[in-house]
N, CA, C and O atoms as a MOPAC input file, in Angstrom:
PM7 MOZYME 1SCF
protein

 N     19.02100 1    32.80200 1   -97.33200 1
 C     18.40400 1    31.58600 1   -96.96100 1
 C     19.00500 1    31.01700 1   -95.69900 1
 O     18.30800 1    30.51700 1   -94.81500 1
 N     20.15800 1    31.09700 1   -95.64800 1
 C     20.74700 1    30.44600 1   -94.52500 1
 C     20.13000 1    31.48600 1   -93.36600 1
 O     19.76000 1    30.92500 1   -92.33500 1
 N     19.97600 1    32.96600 1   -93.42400 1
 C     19.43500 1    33.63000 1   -91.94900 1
 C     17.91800 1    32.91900 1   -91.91500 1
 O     17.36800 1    32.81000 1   -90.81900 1
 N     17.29300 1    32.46900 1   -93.04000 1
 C     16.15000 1    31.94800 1   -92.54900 1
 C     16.57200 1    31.01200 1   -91.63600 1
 O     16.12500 1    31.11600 1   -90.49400 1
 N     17.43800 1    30.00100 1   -91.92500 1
 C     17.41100 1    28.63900 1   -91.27200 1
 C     18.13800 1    28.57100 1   -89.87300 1
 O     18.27100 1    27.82000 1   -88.90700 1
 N     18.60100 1    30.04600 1   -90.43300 1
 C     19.18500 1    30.16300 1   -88.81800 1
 C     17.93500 1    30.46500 1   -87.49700 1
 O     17.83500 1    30.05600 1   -86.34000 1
 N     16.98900 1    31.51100 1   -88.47600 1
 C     15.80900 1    32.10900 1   -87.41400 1
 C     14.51800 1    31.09500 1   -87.49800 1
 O     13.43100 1    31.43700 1   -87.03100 1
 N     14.69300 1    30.00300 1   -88.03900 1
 C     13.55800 1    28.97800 1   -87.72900 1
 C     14.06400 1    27.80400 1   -86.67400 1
 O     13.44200 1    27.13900 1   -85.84500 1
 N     15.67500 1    27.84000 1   -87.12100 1
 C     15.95100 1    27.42200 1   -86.06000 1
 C     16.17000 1    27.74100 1   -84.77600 1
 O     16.17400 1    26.94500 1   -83.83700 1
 N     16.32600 1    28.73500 1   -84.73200 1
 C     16.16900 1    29.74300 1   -83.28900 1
 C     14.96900 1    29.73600 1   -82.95200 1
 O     14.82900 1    29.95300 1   -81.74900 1
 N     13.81400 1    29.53900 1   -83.64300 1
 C     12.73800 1    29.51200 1   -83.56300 1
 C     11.71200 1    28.35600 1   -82.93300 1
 O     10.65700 1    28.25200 1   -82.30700 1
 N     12.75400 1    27.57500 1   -83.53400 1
 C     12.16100 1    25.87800 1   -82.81600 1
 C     13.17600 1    25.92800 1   -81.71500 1
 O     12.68400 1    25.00900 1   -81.06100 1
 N     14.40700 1    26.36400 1   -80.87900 1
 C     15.19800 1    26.59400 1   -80.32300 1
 C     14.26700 1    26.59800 1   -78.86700 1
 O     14.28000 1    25.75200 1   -77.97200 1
 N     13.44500 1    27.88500 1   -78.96700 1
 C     12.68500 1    29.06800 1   -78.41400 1
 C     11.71200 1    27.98000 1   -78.14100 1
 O     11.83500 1    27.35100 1   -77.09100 1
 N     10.80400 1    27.70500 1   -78.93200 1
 C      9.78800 1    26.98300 1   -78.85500 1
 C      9.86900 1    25.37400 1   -77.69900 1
 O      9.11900 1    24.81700 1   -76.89800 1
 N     11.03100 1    25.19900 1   -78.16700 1
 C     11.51700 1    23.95500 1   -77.25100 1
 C     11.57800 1    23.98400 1   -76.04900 1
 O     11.04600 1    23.39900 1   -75.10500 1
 N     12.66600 1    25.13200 1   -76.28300 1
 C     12.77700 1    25.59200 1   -74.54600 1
 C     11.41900 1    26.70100 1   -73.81000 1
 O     11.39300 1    27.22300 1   -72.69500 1
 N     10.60200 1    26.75600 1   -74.71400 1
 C      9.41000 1    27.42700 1   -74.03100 1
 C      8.41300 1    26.08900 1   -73.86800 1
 O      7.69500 1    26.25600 1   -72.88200 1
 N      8.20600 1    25.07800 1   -74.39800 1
 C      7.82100 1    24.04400 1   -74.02300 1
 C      8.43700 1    23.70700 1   -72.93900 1
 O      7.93700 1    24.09300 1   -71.88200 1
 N      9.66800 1    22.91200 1   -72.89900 1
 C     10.09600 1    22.60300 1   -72.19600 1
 C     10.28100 1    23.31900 1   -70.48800 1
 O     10.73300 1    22.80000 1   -69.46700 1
 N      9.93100 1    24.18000 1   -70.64400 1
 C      9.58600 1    25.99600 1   -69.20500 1
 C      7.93200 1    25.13700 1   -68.85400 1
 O      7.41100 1    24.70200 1   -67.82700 1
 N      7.66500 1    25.17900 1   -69.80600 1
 C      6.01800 1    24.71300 1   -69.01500 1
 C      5.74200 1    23.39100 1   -68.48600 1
 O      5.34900 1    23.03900 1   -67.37400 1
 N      6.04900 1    22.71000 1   -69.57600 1
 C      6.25700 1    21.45400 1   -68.94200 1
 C      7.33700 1    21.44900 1   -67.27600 1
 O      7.29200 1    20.95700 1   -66.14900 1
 N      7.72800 1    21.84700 1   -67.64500 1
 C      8.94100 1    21.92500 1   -65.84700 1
 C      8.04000 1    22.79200 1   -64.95600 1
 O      8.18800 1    22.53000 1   -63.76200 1
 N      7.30800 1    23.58100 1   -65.17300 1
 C      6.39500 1    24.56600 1   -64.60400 1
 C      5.29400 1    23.62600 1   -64.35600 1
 O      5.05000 1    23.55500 1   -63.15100 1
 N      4.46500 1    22.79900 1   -65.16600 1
 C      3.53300 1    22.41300 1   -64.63500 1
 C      3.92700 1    20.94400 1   -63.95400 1
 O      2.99100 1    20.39600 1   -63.37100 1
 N      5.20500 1    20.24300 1   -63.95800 1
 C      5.47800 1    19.39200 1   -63.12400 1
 C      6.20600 1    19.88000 1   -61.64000 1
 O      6.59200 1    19.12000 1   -60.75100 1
 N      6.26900 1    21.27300 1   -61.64900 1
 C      6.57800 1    22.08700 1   -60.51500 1
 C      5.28500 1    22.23000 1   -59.50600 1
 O      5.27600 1    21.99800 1   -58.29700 1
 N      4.24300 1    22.65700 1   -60.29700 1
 C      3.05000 1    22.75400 1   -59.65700 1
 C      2.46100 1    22.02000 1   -59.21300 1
 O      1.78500 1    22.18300 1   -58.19700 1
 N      2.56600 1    20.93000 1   -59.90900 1
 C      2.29800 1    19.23900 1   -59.51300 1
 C      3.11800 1    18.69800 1   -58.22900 1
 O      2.70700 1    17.63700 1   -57.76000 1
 N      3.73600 1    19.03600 1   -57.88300 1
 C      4.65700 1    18.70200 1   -57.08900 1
 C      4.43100 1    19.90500 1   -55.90900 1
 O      4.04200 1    19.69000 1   -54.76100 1
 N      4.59800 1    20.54800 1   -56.19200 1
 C      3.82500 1    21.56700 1   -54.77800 1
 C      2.49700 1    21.26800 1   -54.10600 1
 O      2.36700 1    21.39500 1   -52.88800 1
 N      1.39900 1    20.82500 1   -54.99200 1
 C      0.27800 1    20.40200 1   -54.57000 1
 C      0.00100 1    19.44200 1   -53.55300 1
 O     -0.74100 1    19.25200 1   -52.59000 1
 N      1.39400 1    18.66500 1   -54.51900 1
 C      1.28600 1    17.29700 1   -54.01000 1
 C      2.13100 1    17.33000 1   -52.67100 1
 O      2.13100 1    16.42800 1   -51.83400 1
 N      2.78000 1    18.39500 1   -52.60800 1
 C      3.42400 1    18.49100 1   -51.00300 1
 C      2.64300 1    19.68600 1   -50.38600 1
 O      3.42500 1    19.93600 1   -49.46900 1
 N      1.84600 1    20.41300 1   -50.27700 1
 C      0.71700 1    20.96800 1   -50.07500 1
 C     -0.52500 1    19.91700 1   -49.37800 1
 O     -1.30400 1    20.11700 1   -48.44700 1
 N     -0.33300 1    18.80600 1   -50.21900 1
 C     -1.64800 1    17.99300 1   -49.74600 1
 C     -0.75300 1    16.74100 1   -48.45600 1
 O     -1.41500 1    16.20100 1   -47.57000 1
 N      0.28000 1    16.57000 1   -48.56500 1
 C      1.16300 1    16.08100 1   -47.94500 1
 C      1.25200 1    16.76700 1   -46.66100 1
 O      1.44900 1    16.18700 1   -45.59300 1
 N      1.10000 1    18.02000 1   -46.80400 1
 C      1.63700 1    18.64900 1   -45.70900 1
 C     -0.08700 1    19.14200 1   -44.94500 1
 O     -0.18600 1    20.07800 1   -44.15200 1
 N     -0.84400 1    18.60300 1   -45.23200 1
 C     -2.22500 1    19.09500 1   -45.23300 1
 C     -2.57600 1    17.76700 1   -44.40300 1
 O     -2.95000 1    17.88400 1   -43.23600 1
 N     -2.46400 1    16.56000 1   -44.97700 1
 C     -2.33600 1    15.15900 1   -44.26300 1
 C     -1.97100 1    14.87200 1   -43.04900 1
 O     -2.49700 1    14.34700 1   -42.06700 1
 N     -0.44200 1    15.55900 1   -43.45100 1
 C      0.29700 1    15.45200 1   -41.83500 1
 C     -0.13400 1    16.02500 1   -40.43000 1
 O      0.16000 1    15.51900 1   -39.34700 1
 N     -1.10500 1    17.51300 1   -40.69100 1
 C     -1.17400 1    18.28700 1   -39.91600 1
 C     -2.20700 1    18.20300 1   -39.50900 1
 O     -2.64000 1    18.92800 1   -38.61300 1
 N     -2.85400 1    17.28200 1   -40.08200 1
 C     -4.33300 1    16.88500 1   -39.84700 1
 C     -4.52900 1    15.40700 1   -39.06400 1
 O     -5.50100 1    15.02500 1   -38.41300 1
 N     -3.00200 1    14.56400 1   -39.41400 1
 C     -3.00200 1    13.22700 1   -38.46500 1
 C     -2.37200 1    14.03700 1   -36.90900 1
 O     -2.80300 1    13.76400 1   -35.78800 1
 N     -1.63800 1    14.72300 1   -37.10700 1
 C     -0.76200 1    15.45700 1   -36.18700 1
 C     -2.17800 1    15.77800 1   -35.22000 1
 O     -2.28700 1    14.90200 1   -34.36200 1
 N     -3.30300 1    16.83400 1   -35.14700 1
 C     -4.10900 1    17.15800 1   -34.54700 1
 C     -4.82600 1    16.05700 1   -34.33900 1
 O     -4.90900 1    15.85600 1   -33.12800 1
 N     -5.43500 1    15.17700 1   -35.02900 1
 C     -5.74300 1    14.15600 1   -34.94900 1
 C     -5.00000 1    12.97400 1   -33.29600 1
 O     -5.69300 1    12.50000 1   -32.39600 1
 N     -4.21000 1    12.90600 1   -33.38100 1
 C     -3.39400 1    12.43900 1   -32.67600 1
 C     -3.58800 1    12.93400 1   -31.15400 1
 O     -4.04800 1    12.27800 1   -30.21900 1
 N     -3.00600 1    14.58000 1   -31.14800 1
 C     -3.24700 1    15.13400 1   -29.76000 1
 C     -4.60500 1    15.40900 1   -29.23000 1
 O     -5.02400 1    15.52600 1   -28.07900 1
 N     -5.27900 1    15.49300 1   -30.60100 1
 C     -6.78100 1    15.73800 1   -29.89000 1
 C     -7.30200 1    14.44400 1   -29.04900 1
 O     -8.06200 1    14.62400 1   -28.09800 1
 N     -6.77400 1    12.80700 1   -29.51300 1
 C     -6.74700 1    11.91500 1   -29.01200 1
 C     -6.90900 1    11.93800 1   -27.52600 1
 O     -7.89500 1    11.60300 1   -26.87000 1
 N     -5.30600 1    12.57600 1   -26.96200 1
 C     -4.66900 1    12.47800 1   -26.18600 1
 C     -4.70000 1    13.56300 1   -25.13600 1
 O     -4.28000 1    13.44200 1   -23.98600 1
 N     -5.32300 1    14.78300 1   -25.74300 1
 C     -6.44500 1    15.43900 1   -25.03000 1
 C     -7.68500 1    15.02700 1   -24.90400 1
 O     -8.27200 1    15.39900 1   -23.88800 1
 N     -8.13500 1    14.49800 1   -25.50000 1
 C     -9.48500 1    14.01300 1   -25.03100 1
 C     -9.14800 1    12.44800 1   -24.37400 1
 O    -10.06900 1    11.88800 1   -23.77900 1
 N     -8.33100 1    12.02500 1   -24.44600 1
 C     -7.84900 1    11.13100 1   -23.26900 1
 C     -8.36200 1    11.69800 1   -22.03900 1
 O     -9.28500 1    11.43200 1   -21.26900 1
 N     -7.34200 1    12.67100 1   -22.12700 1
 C     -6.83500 1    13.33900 1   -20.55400 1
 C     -8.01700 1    13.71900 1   -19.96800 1
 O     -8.27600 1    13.57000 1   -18.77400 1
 N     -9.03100 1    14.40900 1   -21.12900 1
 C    -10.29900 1    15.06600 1   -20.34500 1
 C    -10.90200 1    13.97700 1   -19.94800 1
 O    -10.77300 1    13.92000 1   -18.72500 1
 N    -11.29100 1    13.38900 1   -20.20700 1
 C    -12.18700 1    12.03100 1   -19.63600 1
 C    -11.65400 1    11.69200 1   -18.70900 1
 O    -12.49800 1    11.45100 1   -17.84600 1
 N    -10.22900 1    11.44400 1   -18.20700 1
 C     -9.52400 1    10.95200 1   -17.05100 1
 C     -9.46000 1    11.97300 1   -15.69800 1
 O     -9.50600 1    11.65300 1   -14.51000 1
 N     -9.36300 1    13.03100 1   -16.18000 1
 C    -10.03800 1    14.36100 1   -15.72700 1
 C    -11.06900 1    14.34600 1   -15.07200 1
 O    -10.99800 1    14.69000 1   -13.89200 1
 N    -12.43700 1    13.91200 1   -15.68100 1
 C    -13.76000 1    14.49200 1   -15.39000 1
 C    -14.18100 1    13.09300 1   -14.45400 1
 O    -14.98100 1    13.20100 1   -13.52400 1
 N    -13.65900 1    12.00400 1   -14.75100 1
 C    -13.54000 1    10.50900 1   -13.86800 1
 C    -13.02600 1    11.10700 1   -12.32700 1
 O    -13.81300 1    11.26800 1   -11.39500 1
 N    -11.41800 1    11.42900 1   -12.24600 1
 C    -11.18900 1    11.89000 1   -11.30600 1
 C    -11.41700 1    12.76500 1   -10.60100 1
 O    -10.81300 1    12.82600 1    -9.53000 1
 N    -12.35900 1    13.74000 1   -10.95000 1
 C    -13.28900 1    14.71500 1   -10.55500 1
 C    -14.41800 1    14.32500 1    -9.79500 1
 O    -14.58100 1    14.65900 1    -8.62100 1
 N    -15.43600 1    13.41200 1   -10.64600 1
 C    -15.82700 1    12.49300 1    -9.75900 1
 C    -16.09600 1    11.96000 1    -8.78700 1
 O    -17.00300 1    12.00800 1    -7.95700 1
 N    -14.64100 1    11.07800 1    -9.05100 1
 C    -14.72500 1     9.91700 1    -7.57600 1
 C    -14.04000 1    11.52200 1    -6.45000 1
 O    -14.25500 1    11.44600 1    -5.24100 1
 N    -13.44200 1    12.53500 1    -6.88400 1
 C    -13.07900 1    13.28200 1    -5.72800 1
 C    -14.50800 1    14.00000 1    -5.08800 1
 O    -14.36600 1    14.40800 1    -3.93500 1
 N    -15.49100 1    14.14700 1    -5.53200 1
 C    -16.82900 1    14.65300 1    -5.06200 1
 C    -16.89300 1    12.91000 1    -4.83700 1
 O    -16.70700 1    12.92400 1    -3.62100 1
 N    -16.98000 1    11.96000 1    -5.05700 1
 C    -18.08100 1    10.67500 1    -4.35400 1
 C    -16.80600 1    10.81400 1    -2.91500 1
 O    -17.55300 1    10.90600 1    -1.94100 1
 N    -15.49600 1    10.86200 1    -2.43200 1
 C    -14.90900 1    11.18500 1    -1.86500 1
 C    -15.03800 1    11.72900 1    -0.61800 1
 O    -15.06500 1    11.38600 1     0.56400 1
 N    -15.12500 1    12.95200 1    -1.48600 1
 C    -15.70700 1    13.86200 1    -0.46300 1
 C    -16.84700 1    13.94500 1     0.29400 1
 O    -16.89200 1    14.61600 1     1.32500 1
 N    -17.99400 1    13.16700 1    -0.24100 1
 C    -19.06000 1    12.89200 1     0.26600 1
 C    -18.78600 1    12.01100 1     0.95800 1
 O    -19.16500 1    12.32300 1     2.08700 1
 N    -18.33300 1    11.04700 1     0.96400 1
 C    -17.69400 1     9.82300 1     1.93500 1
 C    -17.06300 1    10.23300 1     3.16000 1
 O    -17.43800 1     9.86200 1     4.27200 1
 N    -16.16200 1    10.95300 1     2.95200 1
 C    -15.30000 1    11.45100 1     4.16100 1
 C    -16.15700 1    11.88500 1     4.91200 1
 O    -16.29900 1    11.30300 1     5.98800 1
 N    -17.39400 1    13.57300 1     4.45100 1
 C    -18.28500 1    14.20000 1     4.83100 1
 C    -18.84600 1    12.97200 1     6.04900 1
 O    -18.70900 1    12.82500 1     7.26300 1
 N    -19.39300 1    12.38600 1     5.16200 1
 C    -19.96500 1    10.72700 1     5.74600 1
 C    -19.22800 1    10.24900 1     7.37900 1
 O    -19.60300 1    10.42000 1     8.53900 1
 N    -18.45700 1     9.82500 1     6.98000 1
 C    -17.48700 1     9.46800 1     7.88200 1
 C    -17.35500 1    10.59400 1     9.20400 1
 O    -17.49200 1    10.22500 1    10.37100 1
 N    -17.09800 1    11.85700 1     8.85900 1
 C    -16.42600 1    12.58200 1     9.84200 1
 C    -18.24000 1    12.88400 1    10.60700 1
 O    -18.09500 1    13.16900 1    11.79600 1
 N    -19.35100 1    12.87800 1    10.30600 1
 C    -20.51000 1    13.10200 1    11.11100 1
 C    -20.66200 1    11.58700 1    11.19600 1
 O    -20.56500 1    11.52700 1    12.42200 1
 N    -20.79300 1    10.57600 1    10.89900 1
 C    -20.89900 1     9.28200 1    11.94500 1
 C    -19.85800 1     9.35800 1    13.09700 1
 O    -20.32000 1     9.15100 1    14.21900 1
 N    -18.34800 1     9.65700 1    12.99300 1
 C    -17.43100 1     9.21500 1    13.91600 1
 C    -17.67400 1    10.57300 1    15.16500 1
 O    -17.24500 1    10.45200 1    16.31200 1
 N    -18.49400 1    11.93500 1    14.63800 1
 C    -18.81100 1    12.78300 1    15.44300 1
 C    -19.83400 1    11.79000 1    16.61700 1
 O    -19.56300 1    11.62800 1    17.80700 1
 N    -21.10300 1    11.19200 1    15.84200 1
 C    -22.36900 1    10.66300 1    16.53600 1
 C    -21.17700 1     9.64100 1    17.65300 1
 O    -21.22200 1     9.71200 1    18.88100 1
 N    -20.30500 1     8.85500 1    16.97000 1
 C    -19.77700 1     8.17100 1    17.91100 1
 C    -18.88600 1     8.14400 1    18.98600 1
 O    -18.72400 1     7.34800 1    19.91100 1
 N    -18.39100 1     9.09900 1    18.69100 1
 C    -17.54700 1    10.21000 1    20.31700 1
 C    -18.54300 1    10.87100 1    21.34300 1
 O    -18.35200 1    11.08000 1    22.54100 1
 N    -19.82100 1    11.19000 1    20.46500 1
 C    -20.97400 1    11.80500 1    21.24100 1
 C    -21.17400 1    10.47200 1    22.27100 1
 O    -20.99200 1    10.53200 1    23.48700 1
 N    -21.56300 1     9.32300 1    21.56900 1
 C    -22.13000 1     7.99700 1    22.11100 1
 C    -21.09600 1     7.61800 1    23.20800 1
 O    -21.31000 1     7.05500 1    24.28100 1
 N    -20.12400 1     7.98500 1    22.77400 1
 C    -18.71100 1     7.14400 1    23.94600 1
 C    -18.62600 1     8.40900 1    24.85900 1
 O    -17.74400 1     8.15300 1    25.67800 1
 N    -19.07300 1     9.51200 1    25.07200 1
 C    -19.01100 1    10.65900 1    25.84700 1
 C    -20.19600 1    10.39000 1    26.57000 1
 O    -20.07800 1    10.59900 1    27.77700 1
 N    -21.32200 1     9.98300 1    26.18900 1
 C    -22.41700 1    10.29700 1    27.06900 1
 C    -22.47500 1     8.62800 1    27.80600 1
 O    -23.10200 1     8.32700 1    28.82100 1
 N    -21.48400 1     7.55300 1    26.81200 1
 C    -21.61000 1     6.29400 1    27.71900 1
 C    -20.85400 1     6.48600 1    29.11800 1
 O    -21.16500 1     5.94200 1    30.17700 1
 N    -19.64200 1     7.50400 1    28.86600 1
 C    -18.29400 1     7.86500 1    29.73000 1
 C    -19.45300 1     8.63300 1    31.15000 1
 O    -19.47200 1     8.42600 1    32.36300 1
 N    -20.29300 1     9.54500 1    30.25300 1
 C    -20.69700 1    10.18700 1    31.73800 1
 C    -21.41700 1     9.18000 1    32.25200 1
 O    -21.28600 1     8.97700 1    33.45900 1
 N    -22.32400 1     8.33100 1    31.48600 1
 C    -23.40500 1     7.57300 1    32.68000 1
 C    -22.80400 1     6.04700 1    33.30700 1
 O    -23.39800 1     5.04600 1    33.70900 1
 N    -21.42600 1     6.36600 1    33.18900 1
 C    -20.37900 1     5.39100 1    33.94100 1
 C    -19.79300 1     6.26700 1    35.54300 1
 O    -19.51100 1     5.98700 1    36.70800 1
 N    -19.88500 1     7.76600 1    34.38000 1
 C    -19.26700 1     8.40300 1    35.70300 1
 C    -20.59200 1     8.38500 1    37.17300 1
 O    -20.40800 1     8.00800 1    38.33100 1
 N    -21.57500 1     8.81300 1    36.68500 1
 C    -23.18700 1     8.67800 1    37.15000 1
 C    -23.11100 1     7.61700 1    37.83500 1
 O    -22.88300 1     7.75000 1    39.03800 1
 N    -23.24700 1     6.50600 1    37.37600 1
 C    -23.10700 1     5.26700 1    38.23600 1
 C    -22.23800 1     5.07900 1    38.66300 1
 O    -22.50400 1     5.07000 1    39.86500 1
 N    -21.01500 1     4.85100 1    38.52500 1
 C    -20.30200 1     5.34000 1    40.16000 1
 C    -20.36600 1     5.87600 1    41.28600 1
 O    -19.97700 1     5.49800 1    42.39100 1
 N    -21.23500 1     7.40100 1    40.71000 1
 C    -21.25600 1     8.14100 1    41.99600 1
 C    -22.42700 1     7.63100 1    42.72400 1
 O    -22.46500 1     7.52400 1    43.95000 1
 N    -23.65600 1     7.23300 1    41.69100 1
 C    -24.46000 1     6.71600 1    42.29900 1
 C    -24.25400 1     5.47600 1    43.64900 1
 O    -24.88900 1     5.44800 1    44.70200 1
 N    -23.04600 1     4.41800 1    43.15000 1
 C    -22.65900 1     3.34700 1    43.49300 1
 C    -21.98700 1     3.79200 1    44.71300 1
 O    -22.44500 1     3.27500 1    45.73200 1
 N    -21.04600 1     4.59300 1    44.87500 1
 C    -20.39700 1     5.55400 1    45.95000 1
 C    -21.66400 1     6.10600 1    47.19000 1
 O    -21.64900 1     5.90900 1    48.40500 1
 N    -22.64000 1     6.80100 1    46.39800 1
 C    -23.49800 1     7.56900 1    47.48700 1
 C    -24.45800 1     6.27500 1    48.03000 1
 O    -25.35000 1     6.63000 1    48.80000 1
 N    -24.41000 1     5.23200 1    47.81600 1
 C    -25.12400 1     3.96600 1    48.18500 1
 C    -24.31400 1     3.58500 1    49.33800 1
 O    -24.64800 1     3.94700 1    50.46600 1
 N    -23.08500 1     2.75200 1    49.09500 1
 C    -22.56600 1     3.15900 1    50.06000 1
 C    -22.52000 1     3.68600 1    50.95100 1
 O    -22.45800 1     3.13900 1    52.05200 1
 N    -22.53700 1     5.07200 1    50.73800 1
 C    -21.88000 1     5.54400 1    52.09300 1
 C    -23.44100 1     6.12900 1    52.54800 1
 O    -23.31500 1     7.09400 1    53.30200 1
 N    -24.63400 1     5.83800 1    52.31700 1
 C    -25.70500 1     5.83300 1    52.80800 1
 C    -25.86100 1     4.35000 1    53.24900 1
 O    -26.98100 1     4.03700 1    53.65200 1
 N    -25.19400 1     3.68800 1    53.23600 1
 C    -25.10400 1     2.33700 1    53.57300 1
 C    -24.48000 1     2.04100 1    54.58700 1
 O    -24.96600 1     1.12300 1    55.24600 1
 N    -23.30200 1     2.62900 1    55.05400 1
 C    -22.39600 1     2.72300 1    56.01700 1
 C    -23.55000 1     3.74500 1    57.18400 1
 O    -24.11500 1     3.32800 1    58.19400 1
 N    -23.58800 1     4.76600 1    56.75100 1
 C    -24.53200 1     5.74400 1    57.52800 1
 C    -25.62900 1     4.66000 1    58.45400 1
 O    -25.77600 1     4.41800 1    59.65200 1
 N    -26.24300 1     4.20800 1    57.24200 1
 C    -27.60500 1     3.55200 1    58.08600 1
 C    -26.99700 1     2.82400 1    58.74700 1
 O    -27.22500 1     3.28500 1    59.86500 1
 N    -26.10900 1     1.65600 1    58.94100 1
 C    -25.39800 1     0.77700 1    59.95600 1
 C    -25.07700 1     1.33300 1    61.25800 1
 O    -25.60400 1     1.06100 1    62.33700 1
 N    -23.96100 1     2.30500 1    60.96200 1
 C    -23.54800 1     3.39600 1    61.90800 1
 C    -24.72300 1     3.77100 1    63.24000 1
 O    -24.67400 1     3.69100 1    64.46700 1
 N    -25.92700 1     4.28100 1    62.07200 1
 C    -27.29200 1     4.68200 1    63.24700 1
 C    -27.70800 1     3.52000 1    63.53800 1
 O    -28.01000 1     3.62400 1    64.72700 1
 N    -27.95200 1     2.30400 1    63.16300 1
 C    -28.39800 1     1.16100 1    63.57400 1
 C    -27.98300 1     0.71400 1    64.52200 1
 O    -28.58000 1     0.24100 1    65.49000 1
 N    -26.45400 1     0.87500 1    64.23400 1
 C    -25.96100 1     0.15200 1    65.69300 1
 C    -26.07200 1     1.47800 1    66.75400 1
 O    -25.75500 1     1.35300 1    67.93700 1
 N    -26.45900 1     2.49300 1    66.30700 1
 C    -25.95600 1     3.76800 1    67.05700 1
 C    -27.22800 1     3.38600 1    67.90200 1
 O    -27.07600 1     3.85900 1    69.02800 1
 N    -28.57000 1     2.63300 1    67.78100 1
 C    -29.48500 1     2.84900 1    67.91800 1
 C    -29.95300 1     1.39400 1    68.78600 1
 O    -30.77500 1     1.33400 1    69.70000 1
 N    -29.19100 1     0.31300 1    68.21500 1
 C    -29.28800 1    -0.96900 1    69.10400 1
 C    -28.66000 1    -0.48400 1    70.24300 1
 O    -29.08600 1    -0.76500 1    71.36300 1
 N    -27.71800 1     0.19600 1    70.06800 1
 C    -26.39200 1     0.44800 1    71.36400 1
 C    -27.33600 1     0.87500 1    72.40000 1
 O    -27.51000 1     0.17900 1    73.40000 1
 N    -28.09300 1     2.22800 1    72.17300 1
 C    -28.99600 1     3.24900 1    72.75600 1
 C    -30.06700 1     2.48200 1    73.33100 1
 O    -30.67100 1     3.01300 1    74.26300 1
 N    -30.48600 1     1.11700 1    72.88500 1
 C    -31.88800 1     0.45900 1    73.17200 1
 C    -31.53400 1    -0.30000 1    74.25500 1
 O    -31.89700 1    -0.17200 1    75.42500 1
 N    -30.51800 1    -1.40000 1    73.57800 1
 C    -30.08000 1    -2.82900 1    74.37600 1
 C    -29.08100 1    -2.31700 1    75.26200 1
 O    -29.10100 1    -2.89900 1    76.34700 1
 N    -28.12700 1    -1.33100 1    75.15300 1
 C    -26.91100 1    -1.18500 1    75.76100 1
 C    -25.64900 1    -1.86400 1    75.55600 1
 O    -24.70100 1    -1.80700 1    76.34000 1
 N    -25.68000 1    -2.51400 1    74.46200 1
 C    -24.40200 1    -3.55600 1    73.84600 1
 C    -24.91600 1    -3.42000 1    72.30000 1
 O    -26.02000 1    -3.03700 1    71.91600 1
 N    -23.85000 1    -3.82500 1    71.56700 1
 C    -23.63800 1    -3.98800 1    70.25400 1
 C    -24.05700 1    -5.51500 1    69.91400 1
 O    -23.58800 1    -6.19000 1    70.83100 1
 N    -24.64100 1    -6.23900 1    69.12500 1
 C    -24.76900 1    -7.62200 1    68.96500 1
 C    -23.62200 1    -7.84900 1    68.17800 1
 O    -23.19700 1    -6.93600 1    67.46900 1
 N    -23.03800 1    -9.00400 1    68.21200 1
 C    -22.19000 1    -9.63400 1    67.09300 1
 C    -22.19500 1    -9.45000 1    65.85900 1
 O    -21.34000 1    -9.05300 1    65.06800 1
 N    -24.00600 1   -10.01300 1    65.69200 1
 C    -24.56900 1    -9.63000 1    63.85500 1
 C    -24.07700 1    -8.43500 1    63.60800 1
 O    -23.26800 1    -8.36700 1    62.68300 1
 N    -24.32800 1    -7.53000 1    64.14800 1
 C    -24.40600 1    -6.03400 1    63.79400 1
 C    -22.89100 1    -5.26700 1    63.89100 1
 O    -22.65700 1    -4.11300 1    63.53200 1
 N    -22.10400 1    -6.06000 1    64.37100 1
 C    -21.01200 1    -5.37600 1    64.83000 1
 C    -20.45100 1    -6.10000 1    63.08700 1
 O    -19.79800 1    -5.35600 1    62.35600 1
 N    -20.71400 1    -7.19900 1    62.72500 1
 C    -19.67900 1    -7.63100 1    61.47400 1
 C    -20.59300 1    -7.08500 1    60.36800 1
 O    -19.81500 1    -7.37800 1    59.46100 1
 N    -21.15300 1    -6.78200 1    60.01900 1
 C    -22.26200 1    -5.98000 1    58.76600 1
 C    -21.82800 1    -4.78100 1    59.02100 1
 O    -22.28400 1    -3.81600 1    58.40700 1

């Protein structure tokens, strides 16, 4: 009788500690899940986060992309107006130079005709007049 009470008690022994295995087993599993889903959370605010901060960047990106084409069109802009206006100050430069020479060959077709004028009073009258000598 007593090996019975020994092997029922070994028996509930067994039983205890095989309860007690599952129970620790299924609060093991419980606990993995639960850091499984923890760790599932994190990695999901984590992407969450940089995708943010990449898609920040792209937008700041595709902005500055942008204004560098409206830019560039501007400059484009700029460098054929300031062409038209070197053209304009080149062709004002020659028809300054033009009139000068024009202003020059007046002159000295001006001097000329005097020259024969008097060359020609001289030849007629035989003296120079006063008028003609100060003109």
């Amino acid at each position: 009788r007593m090996l019975e009470q020994f092997f029922a008690m070994l028996s509930r022994a067994v039983k205890e500690h095989q309860a007690k295995q599952a129970e620790h087993k299924t609060l093991q599993e419980r606990r993995r899940k639960e850091a499984l889903s923890a760790a599932d959370t994190l990695a999901k605010e984590l992407v969450d986060t940089l995708n943010h901060g990449v898609e920040a960047a792209y937008k700041n990106q595709k902005k500055l992309d942008a204004e560098a084409r409206a830019l560039q069109v501007h400059a484009t802009k700029f460098v054929r107006q300031t062409q038209q206006w070197l053209a304009m100050v080149d062709g004002f430069n020659q028809s300054l130079k033009e009139l000068g020479d024009v202003e020059n060959w007046a002159r000295s077709i001006e001097s000329d005709m005097k020259e024969i004028s008097m060359a020609l009073e001289y030849a007629y009258t035989g003296s120079i007049s006063k008028k003609s000598a100060k003109t």
